[in-house]
N, C-alpha and C positions, 0 to 999 in steps of 0.2 A: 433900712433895707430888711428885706423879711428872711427869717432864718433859713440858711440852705437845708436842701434834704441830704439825707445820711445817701440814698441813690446818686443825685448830685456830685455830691463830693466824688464819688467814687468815678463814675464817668469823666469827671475832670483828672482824675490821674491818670486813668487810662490814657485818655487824649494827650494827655504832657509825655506820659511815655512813648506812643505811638507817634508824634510830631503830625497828627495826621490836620490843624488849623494852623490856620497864621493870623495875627491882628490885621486887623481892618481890611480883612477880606469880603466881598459879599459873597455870605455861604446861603445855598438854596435847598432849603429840608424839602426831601418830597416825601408829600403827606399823600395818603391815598385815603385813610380816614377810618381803618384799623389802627389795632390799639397801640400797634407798638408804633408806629410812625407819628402818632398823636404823642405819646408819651417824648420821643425823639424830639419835637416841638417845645413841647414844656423844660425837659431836662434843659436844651441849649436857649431858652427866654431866661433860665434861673442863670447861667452861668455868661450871659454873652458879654457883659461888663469884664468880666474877668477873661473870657477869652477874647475882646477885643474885635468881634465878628458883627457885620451889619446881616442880620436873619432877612430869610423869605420865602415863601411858601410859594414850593409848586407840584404841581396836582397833573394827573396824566389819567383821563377818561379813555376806557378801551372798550368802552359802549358793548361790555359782552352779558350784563345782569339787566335790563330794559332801565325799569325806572328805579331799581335800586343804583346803577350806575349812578342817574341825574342825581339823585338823592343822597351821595356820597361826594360829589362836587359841589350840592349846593353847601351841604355839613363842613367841607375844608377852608370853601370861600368866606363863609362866617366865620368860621376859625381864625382866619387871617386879619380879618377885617377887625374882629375882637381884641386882637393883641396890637392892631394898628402894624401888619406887615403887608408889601408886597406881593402880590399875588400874580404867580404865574400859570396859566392852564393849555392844555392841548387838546383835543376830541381827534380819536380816527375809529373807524370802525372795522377793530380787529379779525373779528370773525371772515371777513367778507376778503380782508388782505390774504389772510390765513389761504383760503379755499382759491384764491388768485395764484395765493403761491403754493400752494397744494405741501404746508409746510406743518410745524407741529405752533398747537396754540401756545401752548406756554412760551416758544422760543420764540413766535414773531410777535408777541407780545412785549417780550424782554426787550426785542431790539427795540420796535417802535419806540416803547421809552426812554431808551439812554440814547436815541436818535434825539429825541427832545430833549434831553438833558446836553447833550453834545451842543448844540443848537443856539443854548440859551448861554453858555460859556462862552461858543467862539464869536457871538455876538457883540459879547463885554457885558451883557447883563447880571453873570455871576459869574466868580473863580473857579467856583467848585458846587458839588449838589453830595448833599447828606441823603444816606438812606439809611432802611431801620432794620438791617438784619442781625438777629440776635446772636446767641452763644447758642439758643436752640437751632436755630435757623444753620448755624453751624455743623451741628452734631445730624442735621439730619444730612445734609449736602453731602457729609465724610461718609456715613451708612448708605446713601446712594450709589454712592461711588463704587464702594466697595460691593456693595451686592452685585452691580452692573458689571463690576470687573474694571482695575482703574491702575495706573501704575502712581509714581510716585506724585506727580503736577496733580492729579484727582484726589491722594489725599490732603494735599494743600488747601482742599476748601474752595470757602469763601475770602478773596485777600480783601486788608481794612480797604486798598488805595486800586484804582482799576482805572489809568485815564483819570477823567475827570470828579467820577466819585469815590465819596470816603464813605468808610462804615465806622461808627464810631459805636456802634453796642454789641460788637461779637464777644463781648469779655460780659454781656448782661444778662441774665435770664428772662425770658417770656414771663412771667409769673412774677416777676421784682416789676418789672414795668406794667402789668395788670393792677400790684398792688398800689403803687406808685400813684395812678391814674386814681383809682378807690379814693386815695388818704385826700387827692387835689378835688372831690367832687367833679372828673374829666371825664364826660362819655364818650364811646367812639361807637363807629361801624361795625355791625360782623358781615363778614361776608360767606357767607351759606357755602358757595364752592370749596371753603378749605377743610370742611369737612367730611368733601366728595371722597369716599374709601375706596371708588375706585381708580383713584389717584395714588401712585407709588407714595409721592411725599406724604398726603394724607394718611396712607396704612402705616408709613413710618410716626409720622405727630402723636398718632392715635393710640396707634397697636404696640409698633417695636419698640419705639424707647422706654413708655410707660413698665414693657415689659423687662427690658434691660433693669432700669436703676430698681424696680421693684423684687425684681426675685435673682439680680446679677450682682450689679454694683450699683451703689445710690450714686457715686460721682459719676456716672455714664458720659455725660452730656461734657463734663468739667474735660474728663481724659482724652476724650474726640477733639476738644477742640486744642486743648495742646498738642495731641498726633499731629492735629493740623499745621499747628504753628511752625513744630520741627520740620516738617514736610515740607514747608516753602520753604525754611531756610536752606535747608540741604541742596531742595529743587533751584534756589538764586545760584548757589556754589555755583553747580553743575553745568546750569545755563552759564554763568561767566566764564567757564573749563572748554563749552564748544563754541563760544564766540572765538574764543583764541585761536581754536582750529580750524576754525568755518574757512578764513582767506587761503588757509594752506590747500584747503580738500576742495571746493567749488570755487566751476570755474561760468558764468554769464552770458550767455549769447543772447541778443534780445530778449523772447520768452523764455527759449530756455535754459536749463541749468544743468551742466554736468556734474556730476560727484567723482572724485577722481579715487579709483580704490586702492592704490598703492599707497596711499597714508590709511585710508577708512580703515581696511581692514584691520591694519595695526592697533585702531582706539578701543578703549575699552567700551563694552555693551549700552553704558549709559551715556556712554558720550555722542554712540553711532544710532539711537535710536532719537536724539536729541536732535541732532544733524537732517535725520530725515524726516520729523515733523517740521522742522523750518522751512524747507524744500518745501512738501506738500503744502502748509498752508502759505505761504509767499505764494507760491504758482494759480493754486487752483482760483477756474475762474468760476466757480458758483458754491453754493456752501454743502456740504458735506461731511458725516463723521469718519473723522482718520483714527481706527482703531488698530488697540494691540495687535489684533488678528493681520491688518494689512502690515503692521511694522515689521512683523515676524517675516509674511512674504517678500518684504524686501529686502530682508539679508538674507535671504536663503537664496533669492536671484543675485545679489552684490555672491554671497561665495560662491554659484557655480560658477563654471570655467567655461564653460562655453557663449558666445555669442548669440544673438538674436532672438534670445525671451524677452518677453514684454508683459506686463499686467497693468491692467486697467485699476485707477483708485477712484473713491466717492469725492464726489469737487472737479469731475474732469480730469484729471491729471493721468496720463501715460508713463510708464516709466519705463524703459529699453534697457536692456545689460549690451552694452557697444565693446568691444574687447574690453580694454582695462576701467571701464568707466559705465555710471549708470548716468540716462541721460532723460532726466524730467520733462515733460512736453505736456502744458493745458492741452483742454480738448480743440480749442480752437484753433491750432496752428497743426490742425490735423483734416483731413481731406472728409467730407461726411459718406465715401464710398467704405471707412474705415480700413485700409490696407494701408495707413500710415504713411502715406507719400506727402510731405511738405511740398507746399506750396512753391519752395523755393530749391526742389532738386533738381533743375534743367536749367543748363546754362549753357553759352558756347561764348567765347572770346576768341578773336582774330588775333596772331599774335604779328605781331612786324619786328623783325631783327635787321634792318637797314642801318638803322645806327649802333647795331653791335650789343647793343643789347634791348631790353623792355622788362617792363614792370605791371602786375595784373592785379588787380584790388579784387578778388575774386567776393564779392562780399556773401553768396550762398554759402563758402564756407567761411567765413570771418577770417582770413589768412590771405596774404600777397604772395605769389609766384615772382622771384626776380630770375631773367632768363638770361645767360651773359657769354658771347661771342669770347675763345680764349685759343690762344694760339696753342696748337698740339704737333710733341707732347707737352707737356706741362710741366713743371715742376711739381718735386713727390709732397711737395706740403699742400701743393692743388688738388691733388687729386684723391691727398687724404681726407680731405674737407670735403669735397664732393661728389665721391661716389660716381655711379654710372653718367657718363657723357655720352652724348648725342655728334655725329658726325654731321658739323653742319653742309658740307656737301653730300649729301643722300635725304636733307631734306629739300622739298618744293612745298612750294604755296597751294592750296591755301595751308595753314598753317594754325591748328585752329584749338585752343583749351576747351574740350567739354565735360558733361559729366560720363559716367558712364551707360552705355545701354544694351539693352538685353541683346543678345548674340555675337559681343566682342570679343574679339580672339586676339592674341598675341603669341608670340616665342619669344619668352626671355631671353634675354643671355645668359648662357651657359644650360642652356633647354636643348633636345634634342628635335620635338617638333613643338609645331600649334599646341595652345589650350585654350577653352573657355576661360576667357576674365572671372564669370562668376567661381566657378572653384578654385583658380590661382587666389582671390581674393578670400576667399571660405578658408584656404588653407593658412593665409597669414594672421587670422584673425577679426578680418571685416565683417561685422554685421549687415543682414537685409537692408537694415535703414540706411546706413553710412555707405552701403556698397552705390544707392539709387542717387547721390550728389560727389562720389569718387571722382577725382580729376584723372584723366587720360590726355595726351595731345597728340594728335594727330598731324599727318601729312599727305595732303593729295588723298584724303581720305583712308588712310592707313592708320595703325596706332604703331606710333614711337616710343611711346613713355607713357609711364604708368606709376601714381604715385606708390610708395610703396614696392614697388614690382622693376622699377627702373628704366632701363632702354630697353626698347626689343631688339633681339639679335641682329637683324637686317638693316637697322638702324644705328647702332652704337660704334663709337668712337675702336677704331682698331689701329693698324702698320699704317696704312693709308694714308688718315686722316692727316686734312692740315688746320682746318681750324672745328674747334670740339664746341659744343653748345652744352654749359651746366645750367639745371634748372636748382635753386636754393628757396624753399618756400619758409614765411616767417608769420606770427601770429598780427592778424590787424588791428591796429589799437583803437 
């Protein structure tokens, strides 16, 4: 067996410390046919005995260089064929998706690929896919971040483990894997674009770091990418600290999601800006960056005190301050007149009390009405539970649960005349949005009740009465 290299060795601790192989996996290296993904090839042909892994090579053509593209797939497919491995390849034509989705190249580029790498996994063809990003490739990602402006998950890098792929050289240098290739007589591809400086990455590769470890620090590169490391540690904590919290504070209605702020408020900074990236990106239904800039606008609507602000996020997503609660909404469960009216605010239900009571699955609000015939007066434990009663002799048929609509009036009990529903409702705290699906029931076309607001004067249980009507509404499961 031919003598390991001193690189070798070293990748193999790495990997035992990271657990990032298992024996007799098929692991899928994607070579694209630069150097460092070539070198990634070679290191894991020296070691796959010992790591116990069946290798294979796959290749993902993004058809954006014309014939240097073919000319880099035919380079990998030989490569494979050389070492006697399986060869896996994809063609799409990047550029062209790109301008379809009117989106950035490098990013529908990236997806395209770990689409195919995804692909070739859930298929059974391979466990997992290697790629070849270095310790450089690290230091730049963390300098990106940080110029862009990045909180704590940004400087976490590049992780070894993402889904389906592992990185197994962010502990190696560019320049050890250069030499590496040299000492094995290994040629690769260059690819002309990565010396495009008017690429951010590029002026980093080229410009900044070279300038860092030369007139800063020579360990530049070394010290980034442990920032890195402590960063996702910290960043794992943190994320296991708001999953604890997440059941307490949101609450799921089909699409959308309330955040409840009578705990939010209470967590701390990292834990409430945690909580609302999960929101946004669970929700949103198209891709967009959710930045610090939007985080910041969304606590500063979680602490104002008043009802009915709303801001629009990138990905679609609306978010409403509803009294005690912010309430998430894709674009799609929004009307395209834009005033916010769900689909699902209008509703009427016929109610029938012939057998003494009924039961309403109101499902526009996710919650059940139980309506129950009770002889009056009551006992005091009755009516400490349930509040304003309905005098069922002063009501008539039809008899009818809707929502609310613009020009309702009532008098409360204990009111001296009429008022607008919309300002009785302003006054308790109802938002715009929650006010247009608000339950009222009506009689003979009259309003009786009114959630929140109770009986109307004209309507409510008094001396009179002999049998009282409680409405008790409960969440639907």
């Amino acid at each position: 067996m031919p003598r390991r290299t001193e690189l070798a060795q070293r990748l193999l601790a790495l990997l035992r410390r990271a657990n990032l192989l298992r024996p007799g996996e098929r692991l899928g290296v994607a070579v694209s046919g630069g150097a460092d993904s070539v070198a990634l090839l070679h290191l894991l042909l020296e070691l796959r005995e010992e790591l116990g892994c069946v290798l294979c090579v796959v290749h993902f053509n993004h058809k954006l260089r014309g014939r240097a593209s073919e000319a880099d797939e035919k380079f990998v497919a030989r490569l494979a064929a050389r070492h006697g491995l399986e060869f896996f390849m994809a063609r799409e034509n990047i550029a062209a998706r790109t301008k379809r989705e009117r989106g950035n190249l490098e990013d529908v580029a990236r997806r395209a690929r770990y689409a195919f790498f995804e692909r070739l996994v859930q298929e059974g063809r391979l466990a997992r896919v290697a790629v070849a990003h270095t310790a450089d490739d690290q230091a730049e990602t963390v300098l990106a971040h940080i110029l862009r402006g990045t909180g704590l998950a940004g400087l976490g890098g590049i992780h070894p483990r993402t889904g389906v792929v592992v990185r197994p050289l962010l502990g190696i240098r560019r320049a050890d894997l250069r030499a590496y290739l040299r000492g094995k007589r290994q040629s690769w591809r260059e690819d002309a674009s990565n010396r495009d400086t008017t690429r951010m990455r590029a002026r980093i590769r080229q410009k900044l770091l070279p300038l860092l470890e030369r007139q800063f620090q020579p360990a530049t590169v070394e010290h980034l990418c442990q920032l890195a490391e402590l960063a996702r540690e910290d960043e794992a904590y943190l994320e296991g600290q708001a999953t604890l919290r997440e059941k307490e504070m949101i609450q799921a209605a089909q699409n959308a999601t309330r955040l409840v702020l009578s705990g939010f408020l209470r967590e701390p900074r990292a834990i409430q800006t945690r909580l609302l990236r999960r929101i946004v990106e669970h929700l949103k239904p198209r891709a967009g960056q959710f930045s610090a800039t939007h985080v910041e606008a969304l606590l500063l609507l979680a602490e104002h005190p008043d009802s009915g602000k709303s801001l629009q996020l990138p990905g679609g997503v609306e978010v409403r301050r509803e009294s005690q609660a912010l309430v998430f909404l894709p674009s799609a469960k929004i009307e395209p007149s834009g005033r916010g009216k769900t689909a699902s605010s209008e509703y009427a239900y016929e109610v029938d009390l012939r057998a003494g009571q009924a039961e309403l699955h109101v499902v526009e609000l996710h919650c059940r009405l139980h309506l129950r015939v009770i002889d009056w007066p009551p006992e005091g434990r009755e009516t400490n539970s349930t509040g304003a009663v309905l005098d069922r002799g002063r009501l008539c048929v039809p008899l009818v649960l809707r929502n609310w609509c613009p020009g309702d009036a009532m008098q409360p009990l204990g009111h001296r005349k009429r008022h607008k529903l919309a300002r009785l409702l302003n006054e308790i705290g109802v938002s715009r949005w929650e006010k247009k699906s608000w339950p009222v029931l009506t009689t003979g076309g009259q309003i009786a009740w009114v959630r929140g607001l109770g009986a109307a004067h004209e309507f409510a249980a008094g001396k009179e009465t002999r049998e009282g009507v409680v409405i008790i509404e409960d969440q639907a499961s």
